[in-house]
N, C-alpha and C positions, 0 to 999 in steps of 0.2 A: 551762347552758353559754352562756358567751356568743361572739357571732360578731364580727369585726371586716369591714364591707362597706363597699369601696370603690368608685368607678366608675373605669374605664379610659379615658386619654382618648384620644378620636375619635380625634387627627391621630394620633396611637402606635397604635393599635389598630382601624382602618377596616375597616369589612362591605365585602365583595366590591362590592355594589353601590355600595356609595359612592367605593369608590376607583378601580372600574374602567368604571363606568359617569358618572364627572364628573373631565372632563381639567381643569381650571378648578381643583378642589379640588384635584386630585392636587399639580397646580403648585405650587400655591400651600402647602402642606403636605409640601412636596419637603425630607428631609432628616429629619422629625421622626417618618417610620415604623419601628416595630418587627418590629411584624409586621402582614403585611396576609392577613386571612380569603380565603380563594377560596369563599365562598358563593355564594348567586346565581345557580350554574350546576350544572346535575344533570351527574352522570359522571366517571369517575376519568379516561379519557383527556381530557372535556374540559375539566377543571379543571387536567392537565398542560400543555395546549395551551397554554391562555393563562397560564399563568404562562412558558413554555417563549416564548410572543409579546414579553410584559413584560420579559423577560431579567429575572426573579424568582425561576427555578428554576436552581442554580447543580451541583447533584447529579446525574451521568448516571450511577452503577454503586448499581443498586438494594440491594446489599451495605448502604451506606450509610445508607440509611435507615431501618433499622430492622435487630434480628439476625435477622429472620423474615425478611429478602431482601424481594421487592416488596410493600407492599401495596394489598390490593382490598377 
């Protein structure tokens, strides 16, 4: 079986830490994110928080998120 592996690149695909702990990159790579990982930080409310800080979380009816309503 063969596999095809790619790498994901950074400015499309940034670790928590790197996007939300370096305002300097974030800037500077403004416009070329896809998705950005909330890692970095332990907890479901505090990984809402700061996405909910960043105006990154755009979803308020947990409905939406998933058919299983909120999750934890």
């Amino acid at each position: 079986m063969n596999v095809d592996l790619y790498l994901l690149s950074q400015a499309a695909f940034p670790t928590g830490g790197l996007y939300f702990n370096n305002q300097t990159w974030a800037e500077e790579t403004e416009g070329k994110h896809v998705i950005i990982h909330n890692n970095y930080i332990i907890g479901y409310d505090n990984k809402m928080k700061r996405f909910h800080d960043f105006g990154l979380w755009l979803v308020y009816d947990h409905a939406y998120e998933s058919p299983l309503g909120k999750l934890e």
